[in-house]
C-alpha positions as protocol buffer text, in pm:
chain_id: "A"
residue {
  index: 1
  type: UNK
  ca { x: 0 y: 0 z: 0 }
}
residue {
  index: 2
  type: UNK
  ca { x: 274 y: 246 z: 28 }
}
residue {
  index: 3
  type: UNK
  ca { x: 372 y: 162 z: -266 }
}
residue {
  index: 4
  type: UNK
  ca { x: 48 y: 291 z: -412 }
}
residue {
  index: 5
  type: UNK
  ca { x: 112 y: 634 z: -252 }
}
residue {
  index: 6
  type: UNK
  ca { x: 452 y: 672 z: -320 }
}
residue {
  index: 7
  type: UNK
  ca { x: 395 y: 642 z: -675 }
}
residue {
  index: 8
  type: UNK
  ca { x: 79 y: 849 z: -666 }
}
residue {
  index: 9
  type: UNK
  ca { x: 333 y: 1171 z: -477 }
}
residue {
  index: 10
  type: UNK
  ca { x: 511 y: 1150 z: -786 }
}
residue {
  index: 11
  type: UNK
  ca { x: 207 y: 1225 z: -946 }
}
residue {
  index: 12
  type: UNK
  ca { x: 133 y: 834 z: -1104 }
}
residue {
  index: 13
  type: UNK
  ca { x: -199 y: 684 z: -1090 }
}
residue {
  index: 14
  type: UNK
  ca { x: -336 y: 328 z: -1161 }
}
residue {
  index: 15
  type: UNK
  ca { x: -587 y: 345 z: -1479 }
}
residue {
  index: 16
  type: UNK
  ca { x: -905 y: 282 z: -1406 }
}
residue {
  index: 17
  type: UNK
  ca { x: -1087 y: -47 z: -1445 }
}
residue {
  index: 18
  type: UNK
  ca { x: -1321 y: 87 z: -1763 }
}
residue {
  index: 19
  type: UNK
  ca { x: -975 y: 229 z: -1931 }
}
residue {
  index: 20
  type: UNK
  ca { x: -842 y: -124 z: -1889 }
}
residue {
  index: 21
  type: UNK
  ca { x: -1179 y: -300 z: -2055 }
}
residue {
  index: 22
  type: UNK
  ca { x: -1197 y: 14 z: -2318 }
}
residue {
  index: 23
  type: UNK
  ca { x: -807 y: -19 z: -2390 }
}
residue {
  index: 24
  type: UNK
  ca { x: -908 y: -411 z: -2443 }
}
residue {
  index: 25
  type: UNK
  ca { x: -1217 y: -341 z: -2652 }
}
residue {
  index: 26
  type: UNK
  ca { x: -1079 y: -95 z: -2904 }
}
residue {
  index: 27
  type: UNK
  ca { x: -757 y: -245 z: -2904 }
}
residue {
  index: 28
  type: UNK
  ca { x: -926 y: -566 z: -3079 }
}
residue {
  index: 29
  type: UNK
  ca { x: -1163 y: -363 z: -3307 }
}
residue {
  index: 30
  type: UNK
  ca { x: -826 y: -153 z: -3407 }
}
residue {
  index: 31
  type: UNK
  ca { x: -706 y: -476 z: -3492 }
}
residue {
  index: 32
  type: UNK
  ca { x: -965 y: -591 z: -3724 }
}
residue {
  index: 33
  type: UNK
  ca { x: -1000 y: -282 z: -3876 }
}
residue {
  index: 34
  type: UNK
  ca { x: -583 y: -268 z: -3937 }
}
residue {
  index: 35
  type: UNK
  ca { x: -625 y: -651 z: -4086 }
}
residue {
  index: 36
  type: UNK
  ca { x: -933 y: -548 z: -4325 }
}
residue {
  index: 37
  type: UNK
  ca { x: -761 y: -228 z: -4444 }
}
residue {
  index: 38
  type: UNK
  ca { x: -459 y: -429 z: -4496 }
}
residue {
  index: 39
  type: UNK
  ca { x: -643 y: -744 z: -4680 }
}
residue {
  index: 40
  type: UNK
  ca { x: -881 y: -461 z: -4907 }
}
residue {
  index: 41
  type: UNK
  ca { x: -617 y: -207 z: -4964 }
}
residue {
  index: 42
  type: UNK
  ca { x: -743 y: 73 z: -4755 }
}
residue {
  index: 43
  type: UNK
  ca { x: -468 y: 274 z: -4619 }
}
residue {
  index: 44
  type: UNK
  ca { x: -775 y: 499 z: -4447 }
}
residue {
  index: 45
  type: UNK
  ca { x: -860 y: 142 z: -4250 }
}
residue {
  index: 46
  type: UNK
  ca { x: -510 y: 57 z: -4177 }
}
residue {
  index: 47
  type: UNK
  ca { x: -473 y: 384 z: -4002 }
}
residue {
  index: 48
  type: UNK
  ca { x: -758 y: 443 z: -3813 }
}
residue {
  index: 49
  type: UNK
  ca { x: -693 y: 58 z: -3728 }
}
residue {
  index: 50
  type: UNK
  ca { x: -371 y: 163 z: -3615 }
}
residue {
  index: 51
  type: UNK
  ca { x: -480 y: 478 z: -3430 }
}
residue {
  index: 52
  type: UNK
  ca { x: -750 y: 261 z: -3244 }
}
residue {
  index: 53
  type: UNK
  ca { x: -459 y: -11 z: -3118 }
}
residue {
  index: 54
  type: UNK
  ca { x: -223 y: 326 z: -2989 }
}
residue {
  index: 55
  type: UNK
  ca { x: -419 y: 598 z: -2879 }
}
residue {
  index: 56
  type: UNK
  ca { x: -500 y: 420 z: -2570 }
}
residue {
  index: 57
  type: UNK
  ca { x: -137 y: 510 z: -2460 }
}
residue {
  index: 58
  type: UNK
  ca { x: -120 y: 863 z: -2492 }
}
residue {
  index: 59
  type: UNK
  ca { x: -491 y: 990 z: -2378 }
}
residue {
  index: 60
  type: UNK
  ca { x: -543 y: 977 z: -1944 }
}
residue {
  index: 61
  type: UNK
  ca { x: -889 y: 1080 z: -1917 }
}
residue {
  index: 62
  type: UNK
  ca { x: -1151 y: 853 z: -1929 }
}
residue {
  index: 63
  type: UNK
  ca { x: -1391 y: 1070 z: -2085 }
}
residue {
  index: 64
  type: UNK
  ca { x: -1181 y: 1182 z: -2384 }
}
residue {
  index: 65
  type: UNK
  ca { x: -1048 y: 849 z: -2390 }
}
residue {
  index: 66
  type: UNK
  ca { x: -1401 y: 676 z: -2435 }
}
residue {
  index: 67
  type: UNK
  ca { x: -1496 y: 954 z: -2644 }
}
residue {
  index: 68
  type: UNK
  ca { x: -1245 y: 939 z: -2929 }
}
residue {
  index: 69
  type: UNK
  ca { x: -1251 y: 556 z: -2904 }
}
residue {
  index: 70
  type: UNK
  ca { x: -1626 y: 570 z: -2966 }
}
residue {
  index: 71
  type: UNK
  ca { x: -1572 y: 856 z: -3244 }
}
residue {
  index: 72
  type: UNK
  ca { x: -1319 y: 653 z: -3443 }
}
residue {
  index: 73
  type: UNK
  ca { x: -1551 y: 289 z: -3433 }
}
residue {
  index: 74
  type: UNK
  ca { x: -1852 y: 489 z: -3546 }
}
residue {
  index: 75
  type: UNK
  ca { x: -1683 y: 620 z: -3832 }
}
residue {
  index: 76
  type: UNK
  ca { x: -1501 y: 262 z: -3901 }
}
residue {
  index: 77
  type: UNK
  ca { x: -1834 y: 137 z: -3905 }
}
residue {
  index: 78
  type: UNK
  ca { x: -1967 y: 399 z: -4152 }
}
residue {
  index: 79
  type: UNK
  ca { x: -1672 y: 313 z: -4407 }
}
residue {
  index: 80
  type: UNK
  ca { x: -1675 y: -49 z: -4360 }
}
residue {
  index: 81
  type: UNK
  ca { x: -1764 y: -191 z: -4711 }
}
């Protein structure tokens, strides 16, 4: 436990549990968009494939976090074909 507060006085804080699931969850659809816009040809896919596997890493709040993750599978799901 001290541990814990150590690291949160140097200003580090455990994710919460719904950035771990949402990290999980738009990891894998970032990963089947990447393999579709690979397999079609879509370099549009195979980014936003790619930007749904990484952007996990470098957004901290949850609500801009589940924001742009929900932002980038609705318009994957518009341009699926």
């Amino acid at each position: 436990m001290n541990e814990i507060k150590a690291l949160e006085s140097m200003g580090l804080t455990l994710p919460s549990p719904l950035n771990i699931f949402g990290s999980i969850i738009f990891g894998i659809i970032g990963y089947v968009t990447y393999r579709h816009g690979r397999k079609s040809s879509r370099t549009e896919m195979t980014i936003a494939g790619v930007v749904l596997m990484l952007y996990p890493y470098v957004v901290s709040e949850t609500w801009m976090f589940l924001t742009i993750g929900a932002a980038l599978t609705v318009w994957v799901f518009l341009k699926w074909k």
